[in-house]
N, C-alpha and C positions, 0 to 999 in steps of 0.2 A: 573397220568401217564398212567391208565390202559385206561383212554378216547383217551389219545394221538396216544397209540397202535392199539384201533380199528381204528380208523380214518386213519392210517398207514396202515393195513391191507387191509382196504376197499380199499384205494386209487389203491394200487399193484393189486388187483384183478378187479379192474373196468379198471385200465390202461391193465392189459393181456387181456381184453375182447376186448378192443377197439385195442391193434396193430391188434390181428385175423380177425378183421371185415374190419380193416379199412385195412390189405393187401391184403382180395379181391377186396375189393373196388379198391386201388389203380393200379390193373392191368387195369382199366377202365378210370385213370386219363389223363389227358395230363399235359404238365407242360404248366407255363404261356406263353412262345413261340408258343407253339406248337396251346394253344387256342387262341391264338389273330391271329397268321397266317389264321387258318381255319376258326375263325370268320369271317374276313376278304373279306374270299376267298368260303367260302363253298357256291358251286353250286350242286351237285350230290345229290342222294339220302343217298349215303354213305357217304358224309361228312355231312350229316343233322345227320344220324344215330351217327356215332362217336360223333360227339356234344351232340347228346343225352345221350348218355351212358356215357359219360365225367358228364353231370348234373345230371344222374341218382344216380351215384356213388360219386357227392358231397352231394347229398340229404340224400343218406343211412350213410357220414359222420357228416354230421349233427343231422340224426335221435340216430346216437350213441351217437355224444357228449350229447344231449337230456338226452339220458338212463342215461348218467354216473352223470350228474349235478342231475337228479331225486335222485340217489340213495346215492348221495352226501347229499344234503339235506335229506335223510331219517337218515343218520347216525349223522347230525348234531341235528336233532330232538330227536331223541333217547336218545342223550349225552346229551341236554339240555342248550345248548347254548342260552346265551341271547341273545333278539334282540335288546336289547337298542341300538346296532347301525345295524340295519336290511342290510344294503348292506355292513359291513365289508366282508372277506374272509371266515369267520369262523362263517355263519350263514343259516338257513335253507332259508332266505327270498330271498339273494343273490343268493342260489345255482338253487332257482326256477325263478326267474328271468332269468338265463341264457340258464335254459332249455327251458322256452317258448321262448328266442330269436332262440335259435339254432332250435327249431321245426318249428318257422314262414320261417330262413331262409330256412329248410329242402322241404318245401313248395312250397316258391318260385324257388328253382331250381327245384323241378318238375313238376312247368309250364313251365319253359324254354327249360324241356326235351321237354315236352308234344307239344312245339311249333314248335322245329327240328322235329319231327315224322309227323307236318302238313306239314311240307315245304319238308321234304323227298316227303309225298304223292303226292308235286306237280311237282315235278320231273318229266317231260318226257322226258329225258336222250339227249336230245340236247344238 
């Protein structure tokens, strides 16, 4: 029972860290309209820029889900979970498996920031 409680505990405090990050982050979101419009359509340097900061601020939501699966599996490890089944829910190998996916995705959106910020550059506002 007292395993179940940290893992309880942990979860609430890694979830309060991630709404806080992830509600600056979301002032930078666009919803799925709004990013397929401006995909679409973005000619200006300023809709390069909003693209970017839209991918900036998926990246920093990824870099957190990251944190949170890291310290997921620290606490799985700690408790001492087996891995005889290594990708259940309730194992350390699982939790790090989805921290490298979520750091590869965090990655990839900040090439896609990094490629708005070239194609802003080539802007010359015609």
């Amino acid at each position: 029972m007292t395993k179940f409680l940290n893992i309880a505990r942990t979860l609430v405090l890694v979830a309060g860290a991630a709404f806080i990050t992830t509600s600056m982050a979301n002032a930078q979101l666009l919803n799925k309209a709004q990013l397929k419009e401006l995909t679409a359509t973005a000619k200006t340097a300023q809709d390069h820029e909003k693209l970017a900061k839209h991918f900036d601020a998926k990246a920093a939501e990824y870099e957190t889900d990251a944190k949170d699966y890291e310290e997921l599996a620290a606490v799985h490890r700690n408790n001492g979970h087996s891995s005889k089944h290594p990708m259940s829910g309730l194992t350390e190998e699982h939790c790090r498996y989805f921290a490298a996916e979520a750091r590869r995705a965090a990655g990839e959106a900040k090439k896609v920031a990094a490629d708005h910020r070239e194609m802003a550059k080539g802007d010359t506002g015609k």
